[in-house]
C-alpha positions as CSV (number, residue, x, y, z in Angstrom):
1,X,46.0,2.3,75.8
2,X,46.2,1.0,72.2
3,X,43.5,-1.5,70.4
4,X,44.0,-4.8,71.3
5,X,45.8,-4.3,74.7
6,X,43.1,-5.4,77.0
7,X,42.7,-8.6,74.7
8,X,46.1,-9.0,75.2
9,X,47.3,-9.1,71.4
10,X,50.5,-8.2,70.1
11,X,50.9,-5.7,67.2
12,X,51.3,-6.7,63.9
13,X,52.2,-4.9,60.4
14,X,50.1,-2.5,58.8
15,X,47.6,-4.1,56.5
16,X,48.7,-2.2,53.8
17,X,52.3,-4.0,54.1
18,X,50.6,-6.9,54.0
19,X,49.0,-6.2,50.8
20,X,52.4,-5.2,49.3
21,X,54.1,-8.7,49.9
22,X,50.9,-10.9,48.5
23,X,50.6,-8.8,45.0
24,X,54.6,-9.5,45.1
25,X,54.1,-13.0,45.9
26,X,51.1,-13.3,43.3
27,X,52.8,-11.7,40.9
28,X,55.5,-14.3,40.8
29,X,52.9,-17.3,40.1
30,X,50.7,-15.3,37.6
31,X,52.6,-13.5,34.8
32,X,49.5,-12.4,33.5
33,X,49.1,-9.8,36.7
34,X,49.5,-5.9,36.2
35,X,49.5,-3.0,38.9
36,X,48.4,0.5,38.3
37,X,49.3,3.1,40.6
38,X,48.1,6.7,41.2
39,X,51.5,8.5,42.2
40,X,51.0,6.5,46.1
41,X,52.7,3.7,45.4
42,X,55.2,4.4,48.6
43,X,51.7,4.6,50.8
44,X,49.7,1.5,49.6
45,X,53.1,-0.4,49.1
46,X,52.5,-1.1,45.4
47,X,55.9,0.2,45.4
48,X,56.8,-3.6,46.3
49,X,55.2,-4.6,43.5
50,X,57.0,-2.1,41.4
51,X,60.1,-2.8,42.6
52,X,59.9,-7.0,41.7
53,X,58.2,-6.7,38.7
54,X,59.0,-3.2,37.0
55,X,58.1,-3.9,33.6
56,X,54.1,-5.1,35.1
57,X,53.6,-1.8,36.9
58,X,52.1,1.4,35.3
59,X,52.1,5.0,37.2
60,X,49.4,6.7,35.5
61,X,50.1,10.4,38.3
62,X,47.6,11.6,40.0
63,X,45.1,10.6,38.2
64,X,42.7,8.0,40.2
65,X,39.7,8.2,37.2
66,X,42.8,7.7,34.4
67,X,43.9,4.5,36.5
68,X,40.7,2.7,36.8
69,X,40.2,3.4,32.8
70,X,43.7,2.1,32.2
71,X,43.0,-0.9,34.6
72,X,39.7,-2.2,32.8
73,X,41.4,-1.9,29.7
74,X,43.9,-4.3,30.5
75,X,41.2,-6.5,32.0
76,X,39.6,-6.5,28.7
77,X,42.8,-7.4,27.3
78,X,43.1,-10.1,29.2
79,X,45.3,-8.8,32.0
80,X,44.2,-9.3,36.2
81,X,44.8,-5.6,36.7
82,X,45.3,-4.2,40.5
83,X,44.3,-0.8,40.9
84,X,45.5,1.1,44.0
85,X,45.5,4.6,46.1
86,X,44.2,6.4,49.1
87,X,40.7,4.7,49.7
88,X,39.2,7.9,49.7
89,X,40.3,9.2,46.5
90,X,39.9,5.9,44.6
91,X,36.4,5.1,45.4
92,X,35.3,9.3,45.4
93,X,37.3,10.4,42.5
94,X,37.1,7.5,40.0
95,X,33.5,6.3,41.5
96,X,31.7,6.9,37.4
97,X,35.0,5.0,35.8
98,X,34.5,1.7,38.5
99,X,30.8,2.2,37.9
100,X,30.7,2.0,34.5
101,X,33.8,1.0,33.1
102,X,34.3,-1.7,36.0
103,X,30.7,-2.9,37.6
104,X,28.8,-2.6,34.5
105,X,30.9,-4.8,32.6
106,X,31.8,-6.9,35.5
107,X,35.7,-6.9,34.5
108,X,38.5,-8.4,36.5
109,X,39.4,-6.0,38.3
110,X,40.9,-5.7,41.6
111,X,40.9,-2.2,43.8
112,X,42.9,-1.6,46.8
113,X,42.2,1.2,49.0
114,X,44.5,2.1,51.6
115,X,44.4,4.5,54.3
116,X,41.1,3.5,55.1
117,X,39.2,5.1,58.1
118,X,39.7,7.8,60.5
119,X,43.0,5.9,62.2
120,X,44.7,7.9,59.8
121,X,44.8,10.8,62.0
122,X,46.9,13.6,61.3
123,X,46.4,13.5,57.5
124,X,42.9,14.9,58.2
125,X,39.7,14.2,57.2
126,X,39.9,14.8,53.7
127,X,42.5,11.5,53.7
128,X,39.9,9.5,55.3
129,X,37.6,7.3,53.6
130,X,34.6,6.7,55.7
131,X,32.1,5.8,53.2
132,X,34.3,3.4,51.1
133,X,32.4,0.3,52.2
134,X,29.0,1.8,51.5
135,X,30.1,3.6,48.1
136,X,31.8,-0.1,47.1
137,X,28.7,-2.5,48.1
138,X,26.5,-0.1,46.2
139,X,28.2,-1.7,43.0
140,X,26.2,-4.6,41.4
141,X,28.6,-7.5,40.7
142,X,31.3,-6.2,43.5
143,X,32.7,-8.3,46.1
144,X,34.1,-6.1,49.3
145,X,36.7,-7.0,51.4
146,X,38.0,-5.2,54.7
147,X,40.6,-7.8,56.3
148,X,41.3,-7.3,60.1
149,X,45.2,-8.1,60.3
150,X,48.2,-8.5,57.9
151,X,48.1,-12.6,57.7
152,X,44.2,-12.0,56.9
153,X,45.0,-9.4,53.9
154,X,47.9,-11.8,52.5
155,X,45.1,-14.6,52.1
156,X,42.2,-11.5,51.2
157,X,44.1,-10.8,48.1
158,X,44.6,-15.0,47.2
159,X,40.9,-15.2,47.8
160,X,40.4,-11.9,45.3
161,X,43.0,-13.1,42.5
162,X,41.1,-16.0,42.4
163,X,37.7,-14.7,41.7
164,X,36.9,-13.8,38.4
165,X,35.3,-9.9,38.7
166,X,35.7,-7.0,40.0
167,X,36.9,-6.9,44.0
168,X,37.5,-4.2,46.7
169,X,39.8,-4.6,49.2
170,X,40.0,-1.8,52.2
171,X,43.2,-1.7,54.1
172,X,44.9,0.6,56.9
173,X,47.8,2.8,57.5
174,X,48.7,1.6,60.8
175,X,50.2,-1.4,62.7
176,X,47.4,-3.7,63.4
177,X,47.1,-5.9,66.5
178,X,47.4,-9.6,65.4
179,X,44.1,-11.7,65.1
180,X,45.3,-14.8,63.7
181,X,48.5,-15.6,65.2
182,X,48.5,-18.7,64.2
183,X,47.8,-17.7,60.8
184,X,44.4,-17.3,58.7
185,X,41.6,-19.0,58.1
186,X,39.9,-16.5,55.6
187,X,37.0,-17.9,53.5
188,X,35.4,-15.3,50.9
189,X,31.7,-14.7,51.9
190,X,32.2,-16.7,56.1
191,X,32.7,-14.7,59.3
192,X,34.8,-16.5,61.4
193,X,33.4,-16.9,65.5
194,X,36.9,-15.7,66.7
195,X,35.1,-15.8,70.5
196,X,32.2,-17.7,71.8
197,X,29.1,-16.1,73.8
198,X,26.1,-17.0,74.8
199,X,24.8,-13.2,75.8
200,X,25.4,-10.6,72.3
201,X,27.5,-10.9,69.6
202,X,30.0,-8.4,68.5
203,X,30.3,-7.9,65.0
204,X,33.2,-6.3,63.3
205,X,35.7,-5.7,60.3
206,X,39.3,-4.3,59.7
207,X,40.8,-2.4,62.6
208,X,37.4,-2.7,65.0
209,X,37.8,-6.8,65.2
210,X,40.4,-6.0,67.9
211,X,38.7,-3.5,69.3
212,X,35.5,-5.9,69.7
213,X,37.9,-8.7,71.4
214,X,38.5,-5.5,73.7
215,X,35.2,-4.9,74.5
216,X,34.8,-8.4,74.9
217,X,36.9,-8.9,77.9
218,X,35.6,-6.2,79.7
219,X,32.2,-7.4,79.4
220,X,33.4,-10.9,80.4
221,X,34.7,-9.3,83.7
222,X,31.4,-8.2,83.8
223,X,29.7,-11.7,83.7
224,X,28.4,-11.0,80.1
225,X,29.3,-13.4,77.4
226,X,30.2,-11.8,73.9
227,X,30.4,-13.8,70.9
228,X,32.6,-12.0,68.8
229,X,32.2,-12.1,65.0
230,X,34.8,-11.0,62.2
231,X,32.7,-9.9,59.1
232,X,35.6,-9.9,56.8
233,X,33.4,-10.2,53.7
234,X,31.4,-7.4,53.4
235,X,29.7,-8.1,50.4
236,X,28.5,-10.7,50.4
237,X,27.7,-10.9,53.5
238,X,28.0,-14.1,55.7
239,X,23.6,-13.8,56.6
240,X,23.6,-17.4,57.9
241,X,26.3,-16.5,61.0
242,X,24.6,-13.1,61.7
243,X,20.3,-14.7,61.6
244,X,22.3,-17.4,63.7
245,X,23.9,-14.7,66.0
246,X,20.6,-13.1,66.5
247,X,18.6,-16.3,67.2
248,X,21.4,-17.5,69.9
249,X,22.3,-14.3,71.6
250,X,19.9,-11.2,72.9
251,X,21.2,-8.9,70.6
252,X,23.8,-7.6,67.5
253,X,26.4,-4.4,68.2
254,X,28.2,-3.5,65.2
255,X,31.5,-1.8,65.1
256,X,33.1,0.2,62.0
257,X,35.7,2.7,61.7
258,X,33.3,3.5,58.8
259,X,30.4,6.5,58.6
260,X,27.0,5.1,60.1
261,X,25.5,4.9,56.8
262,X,25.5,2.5,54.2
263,X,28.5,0.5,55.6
264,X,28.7,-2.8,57.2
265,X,26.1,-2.3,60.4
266,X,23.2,-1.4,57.5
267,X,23.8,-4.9,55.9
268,X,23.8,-6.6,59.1
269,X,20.3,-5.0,60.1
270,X,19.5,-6.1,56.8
271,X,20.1,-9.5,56.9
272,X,18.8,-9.7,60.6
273,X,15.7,-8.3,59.7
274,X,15.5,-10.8,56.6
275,X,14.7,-13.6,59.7
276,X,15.8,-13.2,62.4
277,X,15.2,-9.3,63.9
278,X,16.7,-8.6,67.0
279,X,18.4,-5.6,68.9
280,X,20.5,-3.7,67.8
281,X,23.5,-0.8,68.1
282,X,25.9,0.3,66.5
283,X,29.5,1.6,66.9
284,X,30.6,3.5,63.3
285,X,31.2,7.8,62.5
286,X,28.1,9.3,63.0
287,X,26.8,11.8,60.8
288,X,30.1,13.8,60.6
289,X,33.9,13.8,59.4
290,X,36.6,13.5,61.9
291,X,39.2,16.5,63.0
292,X,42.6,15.8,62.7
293,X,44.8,14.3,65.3
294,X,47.0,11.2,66.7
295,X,44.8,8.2,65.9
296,X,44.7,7.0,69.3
297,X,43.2,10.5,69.8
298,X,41.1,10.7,67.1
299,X,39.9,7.1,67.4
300,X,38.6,7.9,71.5
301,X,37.0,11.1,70.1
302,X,34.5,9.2,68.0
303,X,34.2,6.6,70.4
304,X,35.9,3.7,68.8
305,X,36.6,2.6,72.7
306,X,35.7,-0.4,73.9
307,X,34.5,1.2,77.0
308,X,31.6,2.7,74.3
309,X,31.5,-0.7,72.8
310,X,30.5,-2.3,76.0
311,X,28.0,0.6,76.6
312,X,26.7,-0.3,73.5
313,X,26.4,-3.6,74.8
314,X,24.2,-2.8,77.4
315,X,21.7,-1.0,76.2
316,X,21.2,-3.7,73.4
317,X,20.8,-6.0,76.8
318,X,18.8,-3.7,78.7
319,X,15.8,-3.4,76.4
């Protein structure tokens, strides 16, 4: 059973896709817009980019440290400059260059990592960035994004152009289920309440939104009410909707396809235990990389089920 079958949703495009079209669509309203490229244009679908606007596009090879370098120096210049690869080998390989020739200076400049997660699967785990979101929020000045379906990503990177400093958007490889079908509501820095509960609240991002809705239902059958909360906005992070969440439910359970550390769950304890501390667990990669395998495989392994989900659930409950 896929994500998002037991919520009944319907599959979607890849967020990465999604990505593609908007910096296509941007591009043809701001002139002043330039994409960089580390030899994956075909993957993060930069290549649409490249394609409309050939003469705005610069392939730098493989070369993720070069490409940040040459994207804050069109910043400086003037330029909004998109920098895109593999998540994992744009926020581990060029991690000094956004640090210091990005963050520091707090340029406008916009990375995209794809491929985020271990729903890669068989491209193994030295493909997967799972400690993206925690390497990203630890950058003063950074906003981080990690949108849960394609019409979410199209407005993400609207909501990015128009914000003056540096951005990181997170997107997947694989058809996503579709959240908003009746398109987006994305505001930078608000979760949206996508499902109302009185009992615990559900909090996700990216790919695990759907899986949350999952986990949701099931625990409905069950006579337990689960708000369910898509934490879009990483950084910053929406604290009024989670101290409300933890003042009008029992409990928090955090899902990530993200390593336990440092990612999305830590801010939300964070912000809970600013003033409102309540229960908590957490559904994210613990402690270890993932094997390769078909994602639906590799997903069950590290228990981004909503069978574990609801588990989760109950032991926040239970205490």
């Amino acid at each position: 059973m896929a994500i998002g079958d037991i919520a009944g949703l319907k599959l979607g495009p890849a967020t990465r896709d999604a990505f593609g079209e908007a910096l296509v669509e941007l591009g043809g309203r701001k002139p002043e817009i330039v994409v960089v490229d580390a030899d994956l244009a075909n993957s993060t679908m930069a290549s649409k980019f490249q394609t409309a606007y050939p003469d705005r596009f610069i392939e730098v090879g493989i070369a993720e440290s070069n490409m940040v370098g040459v994207a804050a120096g069109l910043a400086t210049c003037g330029k909004e400059a998109w920098a895109t690869s593999f998540s994992v080998f744009l926020l581990a390989n060029a991690y000094d260059q956004i640090r210091v020739s990005v963050a520091y200076p707090k340029l406008n400049v916009k990375l995209c990592g794809s491929h985020s997660g271990i729903s890669i699967g068989p491209d193994g785990p030295s493909q997967m960035g799972i400690e993206d979101i925690a390497l990203a929020c630890a950058l003063p000045g950074f906003t981080v994004i990690v949108p849960c379906d394609a019409e979410q990503t199209k407005a993400a990177v609207q909501a990015a152009s128009a914000l003056d400093g540096p951005v990181f958007i997170r997107t997947g490889r694989s058809k996503t289920p579709v959240i908003y079908a009746n398109g987006n509501s994305f505001t930078l820095g608000k979760a949206n309440t996508i499902r109302e509960g009185k009992d615990i609240t559900l909090i996700a991002c990216g790919l695990t939104v759907a899986l949350a809705l999952d986990a949701a239902k099931l625990l409905a059958d069950q006579g337990i009410e689960a708000r369910v909360l898509d934490m879009a906005t990483v950084k910053p992070l929406d604290e009024e909707a989670v101290a409300k969440a933890a003042k009008e439910t029992k409990g928090i359970v955090v899902i990530e396809e993200h390593l336990l550390d440092g990612g999305l769950g830590s801010r939300v304890a964070m912000a809970a235990a600013k003033t409102s501390p309540a229960p908590m667990a957490f559904v994210a990669v613990d402690n270890t990389f993932a094997e390769s395998g078909l994602p639906e495989d590799v997903l069950k392994k590290y228990g981004f089920t909503p069978e574990n989900v609801v588990t989760a659930a109950k032991s926040v409950l239970s205490r």
